[in-house]
C-alpha positions as CSV (number, residue, x, y, z in Angstrom):
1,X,-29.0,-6.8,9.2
2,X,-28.6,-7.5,12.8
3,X,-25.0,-6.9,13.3
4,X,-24.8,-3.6,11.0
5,X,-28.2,-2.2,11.2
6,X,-26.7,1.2,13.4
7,X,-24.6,2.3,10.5
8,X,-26.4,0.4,7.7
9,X,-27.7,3.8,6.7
10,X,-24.5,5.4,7.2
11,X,-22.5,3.7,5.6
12,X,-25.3,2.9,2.6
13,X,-26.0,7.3,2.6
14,X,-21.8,7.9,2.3
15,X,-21.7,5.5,-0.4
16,X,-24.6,6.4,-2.2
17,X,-23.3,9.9,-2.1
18,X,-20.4,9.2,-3.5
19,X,-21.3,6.7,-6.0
20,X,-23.7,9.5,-7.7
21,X,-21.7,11.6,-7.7
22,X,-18.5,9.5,-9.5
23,X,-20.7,7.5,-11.7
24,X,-24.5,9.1,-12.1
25,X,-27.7,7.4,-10.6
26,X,-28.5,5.0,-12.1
27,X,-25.1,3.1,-11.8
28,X,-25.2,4.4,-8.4
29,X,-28.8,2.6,-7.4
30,X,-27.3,-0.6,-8.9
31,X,-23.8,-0.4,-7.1
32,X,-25.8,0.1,-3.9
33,X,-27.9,-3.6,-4.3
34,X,-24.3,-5.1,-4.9
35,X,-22.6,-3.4,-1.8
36,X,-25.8,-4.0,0.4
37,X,-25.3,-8.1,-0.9
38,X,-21.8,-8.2,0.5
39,X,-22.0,-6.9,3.8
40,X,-24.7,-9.0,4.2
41,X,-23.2,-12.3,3.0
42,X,-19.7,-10.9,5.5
43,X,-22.4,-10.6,8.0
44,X,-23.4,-14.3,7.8
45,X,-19.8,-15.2,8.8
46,X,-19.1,-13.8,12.2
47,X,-18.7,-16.3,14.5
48,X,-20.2,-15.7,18.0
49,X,-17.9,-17.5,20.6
50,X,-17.8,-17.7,24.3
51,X,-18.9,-15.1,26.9
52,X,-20.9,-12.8,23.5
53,X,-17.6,-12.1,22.2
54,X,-17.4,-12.1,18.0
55,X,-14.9,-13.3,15.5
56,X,-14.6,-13.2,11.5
57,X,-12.7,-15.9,11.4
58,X,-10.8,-15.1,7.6
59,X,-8.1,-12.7,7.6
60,X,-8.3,-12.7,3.4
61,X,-11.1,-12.1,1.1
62,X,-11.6,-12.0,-2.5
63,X,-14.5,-10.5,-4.2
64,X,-15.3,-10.6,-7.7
65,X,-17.6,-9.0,-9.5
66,X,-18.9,-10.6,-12.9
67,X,-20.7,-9.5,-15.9
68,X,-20.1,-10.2,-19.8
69,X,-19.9,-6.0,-20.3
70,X,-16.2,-4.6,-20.0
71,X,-17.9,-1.2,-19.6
72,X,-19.6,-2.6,-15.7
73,X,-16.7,-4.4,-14.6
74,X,-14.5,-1.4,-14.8
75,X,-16.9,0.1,-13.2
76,X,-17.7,-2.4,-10.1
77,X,-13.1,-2.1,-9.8
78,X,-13.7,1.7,-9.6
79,X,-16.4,1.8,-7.2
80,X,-15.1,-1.2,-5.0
81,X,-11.6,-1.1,-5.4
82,X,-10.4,2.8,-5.6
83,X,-9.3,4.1,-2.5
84,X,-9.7,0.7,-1.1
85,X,-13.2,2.0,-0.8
86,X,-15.2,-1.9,0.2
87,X,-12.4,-3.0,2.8
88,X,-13.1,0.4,4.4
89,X,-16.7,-0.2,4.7
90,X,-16.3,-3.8,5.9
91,X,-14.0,-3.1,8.4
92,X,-15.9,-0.5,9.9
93,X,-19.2,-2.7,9.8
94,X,-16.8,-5.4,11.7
95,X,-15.7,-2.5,13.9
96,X,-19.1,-1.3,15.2
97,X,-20.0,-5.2,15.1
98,X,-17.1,-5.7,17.8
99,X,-15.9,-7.6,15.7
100,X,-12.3,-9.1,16.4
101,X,-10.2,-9.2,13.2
102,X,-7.5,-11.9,12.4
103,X,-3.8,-10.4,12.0
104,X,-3.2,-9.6,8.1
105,X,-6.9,-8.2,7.1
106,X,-7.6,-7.6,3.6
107,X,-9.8,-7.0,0.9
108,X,-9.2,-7.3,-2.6
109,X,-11.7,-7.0,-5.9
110,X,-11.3,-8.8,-8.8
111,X,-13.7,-8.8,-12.2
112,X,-14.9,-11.2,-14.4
113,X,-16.9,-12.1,-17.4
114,X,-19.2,-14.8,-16.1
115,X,-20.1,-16.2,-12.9
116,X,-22.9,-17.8,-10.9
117,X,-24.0,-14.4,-9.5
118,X,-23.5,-10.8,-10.0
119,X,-20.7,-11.4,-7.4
120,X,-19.1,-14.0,-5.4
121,X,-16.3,-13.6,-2.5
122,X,-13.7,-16.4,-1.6
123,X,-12.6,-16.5,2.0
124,X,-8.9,-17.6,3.1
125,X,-7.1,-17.8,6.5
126,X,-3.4,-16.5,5.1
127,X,-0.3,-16.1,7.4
128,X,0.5,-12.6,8.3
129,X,3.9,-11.5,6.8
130,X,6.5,-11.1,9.5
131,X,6.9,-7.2,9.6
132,X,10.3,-6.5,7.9
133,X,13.1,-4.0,9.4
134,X,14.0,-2.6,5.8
135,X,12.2,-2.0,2.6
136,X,13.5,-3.0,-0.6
137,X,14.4,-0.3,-2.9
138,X,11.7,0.8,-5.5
139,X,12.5,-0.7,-8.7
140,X,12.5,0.8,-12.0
141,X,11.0,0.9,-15.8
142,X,12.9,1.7,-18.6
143,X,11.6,2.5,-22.1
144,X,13.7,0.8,-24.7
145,X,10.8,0.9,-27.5
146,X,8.2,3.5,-28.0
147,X,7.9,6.8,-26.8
148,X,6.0,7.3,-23.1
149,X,5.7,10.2,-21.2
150,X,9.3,10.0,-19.9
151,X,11.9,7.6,-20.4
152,X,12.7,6.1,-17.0
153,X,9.6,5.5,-14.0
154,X,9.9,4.6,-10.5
155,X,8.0,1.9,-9.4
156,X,7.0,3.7,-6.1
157,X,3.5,2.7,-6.1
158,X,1.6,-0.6,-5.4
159,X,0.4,-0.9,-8.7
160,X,1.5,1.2,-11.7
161,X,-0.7,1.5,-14.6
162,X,0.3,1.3,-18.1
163,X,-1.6,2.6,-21.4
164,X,-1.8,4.0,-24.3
165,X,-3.8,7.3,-22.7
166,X,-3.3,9.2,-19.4
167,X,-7.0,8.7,-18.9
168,X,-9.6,5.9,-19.5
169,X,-13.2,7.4,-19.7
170,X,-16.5,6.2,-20.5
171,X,-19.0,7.6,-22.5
172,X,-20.3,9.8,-19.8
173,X,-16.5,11.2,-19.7
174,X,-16.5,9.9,-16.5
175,X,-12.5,8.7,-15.6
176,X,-12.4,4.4,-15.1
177,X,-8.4,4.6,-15.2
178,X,-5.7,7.1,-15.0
179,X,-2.3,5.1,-16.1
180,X,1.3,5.9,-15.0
181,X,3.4,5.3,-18.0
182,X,2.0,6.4,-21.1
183,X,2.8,5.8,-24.4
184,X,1.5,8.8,-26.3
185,X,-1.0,8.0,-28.8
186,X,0.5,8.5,-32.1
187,X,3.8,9.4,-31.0
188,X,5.4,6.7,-32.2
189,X,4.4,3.1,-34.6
190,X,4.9,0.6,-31.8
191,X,2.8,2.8,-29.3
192,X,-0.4,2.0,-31.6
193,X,0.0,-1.7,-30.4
194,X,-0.7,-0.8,-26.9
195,X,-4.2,-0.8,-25.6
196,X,-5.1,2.3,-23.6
197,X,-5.6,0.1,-20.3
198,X,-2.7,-2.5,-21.4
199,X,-1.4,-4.3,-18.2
200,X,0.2,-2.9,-14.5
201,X,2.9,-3.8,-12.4
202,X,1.9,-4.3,-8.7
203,X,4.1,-4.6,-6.2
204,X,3.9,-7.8,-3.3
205,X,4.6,-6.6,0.2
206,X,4.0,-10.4,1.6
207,X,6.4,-11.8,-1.1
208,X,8.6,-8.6,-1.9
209,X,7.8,-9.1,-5.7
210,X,7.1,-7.5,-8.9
211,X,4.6,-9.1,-11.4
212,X,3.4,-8.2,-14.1
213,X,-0.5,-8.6,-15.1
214,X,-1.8,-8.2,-18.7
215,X,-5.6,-6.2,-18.3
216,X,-6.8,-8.1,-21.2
217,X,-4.8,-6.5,-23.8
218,X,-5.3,-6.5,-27.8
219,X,-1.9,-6.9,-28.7
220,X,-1.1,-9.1,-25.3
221,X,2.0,-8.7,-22.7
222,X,5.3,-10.5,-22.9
223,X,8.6,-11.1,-20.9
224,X,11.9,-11.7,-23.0
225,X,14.1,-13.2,-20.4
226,X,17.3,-15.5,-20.8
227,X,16.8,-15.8,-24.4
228,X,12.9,-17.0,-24.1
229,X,9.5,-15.3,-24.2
230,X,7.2,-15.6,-21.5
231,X,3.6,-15.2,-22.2
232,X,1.4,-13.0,-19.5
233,X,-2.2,-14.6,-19.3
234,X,-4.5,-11.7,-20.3
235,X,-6.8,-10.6,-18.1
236,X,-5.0,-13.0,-15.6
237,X,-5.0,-11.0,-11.5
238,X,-1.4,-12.5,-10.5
239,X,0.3,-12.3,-13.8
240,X,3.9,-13.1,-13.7
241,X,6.8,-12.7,-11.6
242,X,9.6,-10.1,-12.6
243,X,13.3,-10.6,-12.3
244,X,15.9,-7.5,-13.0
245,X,16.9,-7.0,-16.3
246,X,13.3,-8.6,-18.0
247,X,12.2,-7.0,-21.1
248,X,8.3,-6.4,-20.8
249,X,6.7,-6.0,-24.6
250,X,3.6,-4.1,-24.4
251,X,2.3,-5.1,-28.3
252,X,5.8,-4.0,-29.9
253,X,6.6,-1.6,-27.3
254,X,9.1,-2.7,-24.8
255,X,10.2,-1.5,-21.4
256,X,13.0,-3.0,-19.2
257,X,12.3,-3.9,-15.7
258,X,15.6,-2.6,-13.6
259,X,16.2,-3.0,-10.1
């Protein structure tokens, strides 16, 4: 790689090391091919413009990573996504690329079952929010059915989890997803209708909203709102828009969104 080849083996050493050590070898050896494919397709879209000077000319990017096993797409949004972990690498390959970067940058992963390749990224020039003065106050969720690890939770975070266990492993015992609010296995006959990685709440800065997103759910997601019922695609990445006062069923379990 032209632009990256000084910290190709930096960065590809760092991530290797860390990828063995979260997920085993073998994952690890495959998760490298993948990462080593995206910087390389990013690569292929610097612009060179006048005087030597370099541009990436998109300021939003979307990757998704595909494959029919729920098992190794959980694992490509762990390895990618935690700790914004790609974006870091990318922006330090644009960095040492002298690469200039369009106001707004950002990186996000998505999953999916089928695709035309092991993964694919879509590229958009988006307007940079205006920077705001205030903050809007954290909202909150309120259990009204079920029993969860507490009664009331602060939506303080850009994306809370919500499950039926505080942790998600996989056969290797190796943790895919910690959630937020839990509803306690067993604790109570609505909470058995809630998958153990049911749906989030993420939070907007660009828009200042909640939504909702069903992570393909058994039981599926709903919001009760002015007397109708809202259905939440499952498995669907911008879910729906929350207003105060909706009711969120979880399966039969229901929390209130308050703000």
């Amino acid at each position: 790689m032209s632009f990256f080849s000084e910290i190709e083996k930096t960065i590809e050493r760092e991530f290797r090391k860390w990828t063995q050590k979260a997920f085993g070898p073998a994952e690890s050896d495959e998760l490298l091919l993948v990462h080593r494919a995206i910087l390389e397709e990013i690569e292929s879209k610097i612009q060179t413009l006048r005087r030597g000077s370099r541009m990436f000319p998109f300021n939003h990017l979307v990757v998704r990573c595909c494959s029919p096993d729920p098992a190794k797409r959980a694992l490509f949004e762990a390895a990618f996504g935690q700790n914004r972990r790609l974006e870091k690498d990318i922006r330090e390959c644009l960095a040492v690329a002298r690469c200039e970067l369009l106001a707004g940058f950002l990186v996000e992963i998505e999953t999916g079952e089928s695709g035309p390749k092991t993964f694919e990224i879509l590229y958009e020039v988006r307007k940079a929010p205006i920077p705001s003065t205030t903050k809007p106050a954290p909202a909150r969720a309120a259990v009204i059915r079920g029993k969860a690890n507490l009664d009331s939770f602060l939506l303080n975070k850009p994306r809370t989890n919500i499950g039926r266990l505080a942790e998600l492993t996989d056969a290797r015992h190796r943790v895919m997803r910690r959630n937020d609010i839990v509803f306690e296995d067993g604790a109570d006959e609505a909470n058995a209708t809630v998958s153990r990685g049911h749906a989030h709440i993420s939070f907007d800065p660009e828009t200042a909203e909640y939504r909702i997103c069903d992570d393909s759910s058994e039981f599926g997601t709903r919001i009760f709102r002015d007397g109708r019922s809202i259905e939440v695609p499952s498995g669907g990445k911008r879910g729906e828009r929350l207003s105060a006062g909706d009711e969120i069923y979880l399966g039969r379990a229901c929390i209130r969104f308050e703000m």
